[in-house]
C-alpha positions as CSV (number, residue, x, y, z in Angstrom):
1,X,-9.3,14.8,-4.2
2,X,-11.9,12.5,-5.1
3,X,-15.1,11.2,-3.4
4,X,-14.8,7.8,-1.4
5,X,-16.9,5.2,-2.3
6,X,-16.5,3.0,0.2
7,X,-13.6,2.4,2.7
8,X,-12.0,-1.3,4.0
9,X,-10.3,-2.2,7.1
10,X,-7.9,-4.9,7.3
11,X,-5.8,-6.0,10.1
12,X,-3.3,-8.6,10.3
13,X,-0.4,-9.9,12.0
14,X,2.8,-8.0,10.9
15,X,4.2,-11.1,9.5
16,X,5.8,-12.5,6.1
17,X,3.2,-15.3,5.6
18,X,0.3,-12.6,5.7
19,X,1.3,-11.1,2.6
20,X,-0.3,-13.3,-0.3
21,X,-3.8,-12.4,2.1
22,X,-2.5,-8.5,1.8
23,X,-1.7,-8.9,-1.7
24,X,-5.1,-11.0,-2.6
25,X,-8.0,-8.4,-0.8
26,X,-5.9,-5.4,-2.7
27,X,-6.3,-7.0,-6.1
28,X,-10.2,-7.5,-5.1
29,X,-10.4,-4.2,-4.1
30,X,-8.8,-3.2,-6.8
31,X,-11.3,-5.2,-9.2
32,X,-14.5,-3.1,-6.9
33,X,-12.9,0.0,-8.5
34,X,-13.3,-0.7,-11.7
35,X,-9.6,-1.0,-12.6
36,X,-7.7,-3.2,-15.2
37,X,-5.9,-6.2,-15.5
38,X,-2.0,-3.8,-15.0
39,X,-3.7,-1.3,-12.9
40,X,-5.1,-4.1,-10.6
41,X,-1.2,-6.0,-10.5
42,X,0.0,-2.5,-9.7
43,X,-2.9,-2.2,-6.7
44,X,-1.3,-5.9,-5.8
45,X,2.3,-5.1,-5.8
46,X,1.5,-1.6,-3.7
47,X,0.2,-3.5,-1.2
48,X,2.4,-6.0,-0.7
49,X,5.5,-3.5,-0.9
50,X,3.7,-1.2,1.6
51,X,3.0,-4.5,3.9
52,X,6.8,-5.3,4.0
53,X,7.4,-1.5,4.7
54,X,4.6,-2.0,7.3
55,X,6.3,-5.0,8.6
56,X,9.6,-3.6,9.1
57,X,8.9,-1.0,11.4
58,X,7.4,-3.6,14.0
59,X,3.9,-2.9,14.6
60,X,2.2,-5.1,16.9
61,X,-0.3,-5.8,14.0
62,X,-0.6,-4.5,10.4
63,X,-3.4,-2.0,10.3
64,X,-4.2,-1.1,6.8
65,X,-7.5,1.0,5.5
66,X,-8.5,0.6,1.9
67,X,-10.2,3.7,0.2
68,X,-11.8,3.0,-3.4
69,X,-12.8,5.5,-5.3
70,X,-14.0,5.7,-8.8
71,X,-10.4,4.2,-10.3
72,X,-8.4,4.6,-7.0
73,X,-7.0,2.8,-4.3
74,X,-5.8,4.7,-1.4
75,X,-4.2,2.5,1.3
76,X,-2.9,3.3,4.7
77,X,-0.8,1.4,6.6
78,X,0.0,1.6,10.3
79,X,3.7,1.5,11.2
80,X,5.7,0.7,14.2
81,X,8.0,2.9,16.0
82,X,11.6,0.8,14.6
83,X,13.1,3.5,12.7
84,X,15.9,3.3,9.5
85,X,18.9,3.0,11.9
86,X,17.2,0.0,13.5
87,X,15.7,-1.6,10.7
88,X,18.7,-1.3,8.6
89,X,20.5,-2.8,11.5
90,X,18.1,-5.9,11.1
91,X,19.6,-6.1,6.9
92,X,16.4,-4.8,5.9
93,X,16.9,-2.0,2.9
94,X,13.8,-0.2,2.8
95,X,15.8,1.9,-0.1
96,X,14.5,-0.4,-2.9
97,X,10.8,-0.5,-1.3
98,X,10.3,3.2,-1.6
99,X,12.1,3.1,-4.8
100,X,9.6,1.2,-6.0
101,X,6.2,2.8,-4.5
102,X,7.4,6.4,-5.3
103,X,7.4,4.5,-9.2
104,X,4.2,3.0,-9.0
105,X,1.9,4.6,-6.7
106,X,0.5,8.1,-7.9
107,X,1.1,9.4,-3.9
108,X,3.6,7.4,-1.6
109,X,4.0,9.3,1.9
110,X,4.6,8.8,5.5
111,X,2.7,11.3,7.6
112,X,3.5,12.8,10.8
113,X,0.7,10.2,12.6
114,X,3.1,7.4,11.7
115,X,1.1,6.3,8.8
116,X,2.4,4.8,5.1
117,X,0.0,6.8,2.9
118,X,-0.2,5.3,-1.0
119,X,-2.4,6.1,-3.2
120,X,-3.0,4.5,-7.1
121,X,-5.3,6.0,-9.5
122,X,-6.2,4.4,-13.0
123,X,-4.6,4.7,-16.0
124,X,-6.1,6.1,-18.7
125,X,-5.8,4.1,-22.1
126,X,-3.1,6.8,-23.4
127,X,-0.7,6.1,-20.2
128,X,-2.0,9.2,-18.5
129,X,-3.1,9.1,-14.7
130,X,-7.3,9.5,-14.5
């Protein structure tokens, strides 16, 4: 694991039209950890994948804690208690979401507190993860 620098809150309404404001304080945050240009669009696209996850399960308001350390962005995102049988009801497919955070993100879990976990470390100038 790796020391925390410094740790942002963020809390908005779980709604579509927050997610540019989601996606924009990620890419900052992102920028704080001293990542680069892809790493930071990957931080972006995290974040907004993980709001729409977020979103999904109906929380009363998108909770979501920022981590940075030294090249990596944890973030955690409060989720509601709409499970897959409900959501998919409502012709969401969260499938192709965690499809694509288990491809970008270096951790991508839901723990037992009802929390998306994701984390995204830098990556080294070979391709390798920091």
């Amino acid at each position: 694991t790796f020391m925390q620098d410094s740790v942002v809150r963020l809390c908005v309404p779980a709604e579509a039209r927050y997610a540019r404001s989601v996606r924009m304080m990620a890419s900052s945050l992102a920028v704080v950890s001293g990542m680069g240009i892809d790493d930071v669009e990957d931080v972006r696209m995290v974040a907004e994948e993980g709001f729409v996850y977020s979103c999904a399960t109906k929380p009363a308001a998108c909770d979501m804690t920022f981590a940075l350390g030294d090249g990596s962005v944890s973030i955690d995102f409060s989720l509601g208690d709409v499970h897959d049988e409900q959501i998919e009801a409502a012709g969401v497919d969260l499938s192709l979401v965690e499809l694509l955070l288990s491809a970008i993100c270096d951790d991508f879990t839901v723990t037992d507190d009802n929390t998306l976990h994701v984390v995204k470390r830098m990556m080294e100038s070979d391709g390798v993860n920091a």
